[in-house]
C-alpha positions as a printed Julia matrix, in Angstrom:
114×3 Matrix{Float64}:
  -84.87  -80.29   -88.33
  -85.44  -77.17   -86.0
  -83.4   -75.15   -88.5
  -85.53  -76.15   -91.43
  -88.73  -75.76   -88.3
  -87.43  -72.08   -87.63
  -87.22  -71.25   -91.48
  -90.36  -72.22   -92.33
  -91.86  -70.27   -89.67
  -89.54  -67.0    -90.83
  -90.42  -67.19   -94.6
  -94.36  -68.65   -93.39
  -93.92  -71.51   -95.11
  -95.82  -74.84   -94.83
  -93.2   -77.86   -93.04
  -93.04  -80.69   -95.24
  -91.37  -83.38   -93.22
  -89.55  -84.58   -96.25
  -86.04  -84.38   -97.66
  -87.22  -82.93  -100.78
  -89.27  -80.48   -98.43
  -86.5   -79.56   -96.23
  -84.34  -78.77   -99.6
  -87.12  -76.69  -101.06
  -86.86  -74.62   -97.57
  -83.26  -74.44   -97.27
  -83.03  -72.51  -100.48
  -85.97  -70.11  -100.41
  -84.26  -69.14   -96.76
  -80.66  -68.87   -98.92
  -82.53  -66.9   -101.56
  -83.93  -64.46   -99.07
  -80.8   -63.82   -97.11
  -79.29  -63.36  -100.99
  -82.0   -60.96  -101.99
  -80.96  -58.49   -98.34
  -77.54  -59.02   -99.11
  -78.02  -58.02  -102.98
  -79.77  -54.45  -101.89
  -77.23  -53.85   -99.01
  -74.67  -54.33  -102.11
  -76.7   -52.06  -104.18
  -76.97  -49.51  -101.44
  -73.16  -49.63  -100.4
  -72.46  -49.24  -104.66
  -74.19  -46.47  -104.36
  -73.27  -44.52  -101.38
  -69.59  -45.32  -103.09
  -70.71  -43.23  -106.43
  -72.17  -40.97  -104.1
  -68.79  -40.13  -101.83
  -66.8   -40.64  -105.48
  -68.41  -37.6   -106.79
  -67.59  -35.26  -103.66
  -64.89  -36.44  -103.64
  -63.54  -35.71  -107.19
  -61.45  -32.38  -107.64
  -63.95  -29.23  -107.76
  -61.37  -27.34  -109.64
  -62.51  -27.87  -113.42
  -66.15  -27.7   -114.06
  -65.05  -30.94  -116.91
  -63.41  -32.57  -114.03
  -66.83  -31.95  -112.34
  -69.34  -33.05  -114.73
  -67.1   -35.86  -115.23
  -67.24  -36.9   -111.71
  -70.92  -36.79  -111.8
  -71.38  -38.92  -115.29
  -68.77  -41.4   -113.33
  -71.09  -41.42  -110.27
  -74.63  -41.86  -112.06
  -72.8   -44.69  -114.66
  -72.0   -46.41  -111.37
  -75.48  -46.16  -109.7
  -76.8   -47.0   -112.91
  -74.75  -49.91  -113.22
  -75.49  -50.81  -109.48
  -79.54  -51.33  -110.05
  -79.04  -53.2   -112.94
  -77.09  -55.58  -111.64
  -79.57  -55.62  -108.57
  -82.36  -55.99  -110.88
  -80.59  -58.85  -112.68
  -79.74  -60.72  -110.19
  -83.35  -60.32  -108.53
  -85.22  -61.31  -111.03
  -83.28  -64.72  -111.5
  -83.87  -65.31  -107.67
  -87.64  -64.19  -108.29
  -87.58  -66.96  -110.97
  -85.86  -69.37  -108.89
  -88.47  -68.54  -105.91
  -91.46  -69.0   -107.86
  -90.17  -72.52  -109.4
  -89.59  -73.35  -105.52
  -92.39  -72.78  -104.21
  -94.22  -74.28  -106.63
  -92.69  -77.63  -106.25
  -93.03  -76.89  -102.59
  -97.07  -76.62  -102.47
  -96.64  -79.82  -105.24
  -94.41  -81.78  -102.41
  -97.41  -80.61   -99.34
 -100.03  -82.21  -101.52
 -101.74  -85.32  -100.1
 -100.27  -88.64  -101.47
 -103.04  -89.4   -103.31
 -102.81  -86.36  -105.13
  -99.06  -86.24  -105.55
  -99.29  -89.99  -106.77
 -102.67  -90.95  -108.02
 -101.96  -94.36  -108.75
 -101.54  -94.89  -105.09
């Protein structure tokens, strides 16, 4: 319970001492670490295009230009995937914490016919 506790407190979430609550938690905190670890990707992807295109021979201006078309298909390639992959844990988010401010209701309000 103090991991769900200190999880709550990182995203500022509201503690909902139930399992359903504790679930909810757990994943937001497993999408946010996902969502750092997708841009550190994105930035490493890049930096790798980046060092690609110095690193390509200098000798022919085709072998140039075609080091450079490599290295901007790859960062190109990089966002997208960072933007696909962001928005599905965007979507996922949302849902959650949406059933999350559902779960902190009142019972009477969860269940009416209690």
């Amino acid at each position: 319970m103090d991991e769900i506790r200190w999880y709550a407190a990182r995203l500022d979430l509201p503690l909902i001492a139930t399992a359903e609550g504790a679930v909810i938690i757990l994943r937001l905190a497993i999408i946010h670490d996902s969502r750092l670890f997708v841009l550190r990707k994105e930035q490493a992807d890049i930096a790798a295009a980046k060092q690609s295109a110095r690193d390509f021979e200098n000798t022919l201006e085709e072998g140039i230009q075609f080091g450079l078309d490599k290295a901007l298909q790859d960062i190109k390639a990089a966002k997208e995937e960072r933007e696909t992959q962001m928005a599905a844990m965007e979507c996922e988010e949302r849902e959650l914490r949406r059933r999350l401010s559902v779960a902190s209701l009142p019972l009477e309000l969860y269940h009416p016919e209690v």
